[in-house]
C-alpha positions, 0 to 999 in steps of 0.5 A: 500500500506504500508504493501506491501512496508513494506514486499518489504523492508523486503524480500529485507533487508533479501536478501541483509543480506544472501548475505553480510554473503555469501559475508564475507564466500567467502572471508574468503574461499579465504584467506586459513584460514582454510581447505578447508574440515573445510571451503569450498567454497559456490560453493563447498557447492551448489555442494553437497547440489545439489548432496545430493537432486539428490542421495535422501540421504538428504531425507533418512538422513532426515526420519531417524533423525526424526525417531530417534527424534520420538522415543526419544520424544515417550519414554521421554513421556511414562516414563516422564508423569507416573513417574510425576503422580506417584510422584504427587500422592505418597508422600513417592516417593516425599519424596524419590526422589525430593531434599527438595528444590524442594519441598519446592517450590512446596508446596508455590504452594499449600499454598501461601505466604500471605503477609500483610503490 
């Protein structure tokens, strides 16, 4: 019975933390601060965020981010994975291309330090 209290307390200080944060964003809307295009109200922001689910242009939004990131993640490996390879393999290219205290520290790695007292 103390786990499920314990979750009550949790979801119900979570609860209480989200809406002290709204609470201080309606009240620092309400001074006029800011803009109202730099900080709008929270209501203003449910309106759109309802209007962004109705049109599906949150959803088309969403699919070409993860599209992008996709691409960026798939070419990141493509050339990230052979190039280590090729640098682990080849001593001339590590030589050539990694500075001298990388690999310095790359090889304690390969021959580590004994240290006898």
């Amino acid at each position: 019975m103390t786990n499920r209290s314990n979750n009550l307390r949790s979801v119900a200080v979570q609860t209480g933390v989200v809406g002290v944060l709204i609470g201080i964003w309606t009240l620092v809307w309400a001074t006029g601060i800011f803009h109202e295009s730099a900080l709008p109200s929270p209501l203003a922001v449910l309106r759109a965020f309802g209007m962004e689910l109705r049109t599906w242009r949150l959803t088309n939004d969403l699919v070409v981010s993860l599209f992008r990131v996709s691409c960026g993640f798939s070419i990141a490996v493509a050339l990230g994975i052979p190039t280590g390879l090729w640098l682990g393999r080849v001593a001339a290219s590590r030589e050539a291309l990694l500075p001298q205290s990388l690999t310095a520290g790359l090889d304690t790695f390969r021959h580590p330090v004994v240290r006898r007292g």
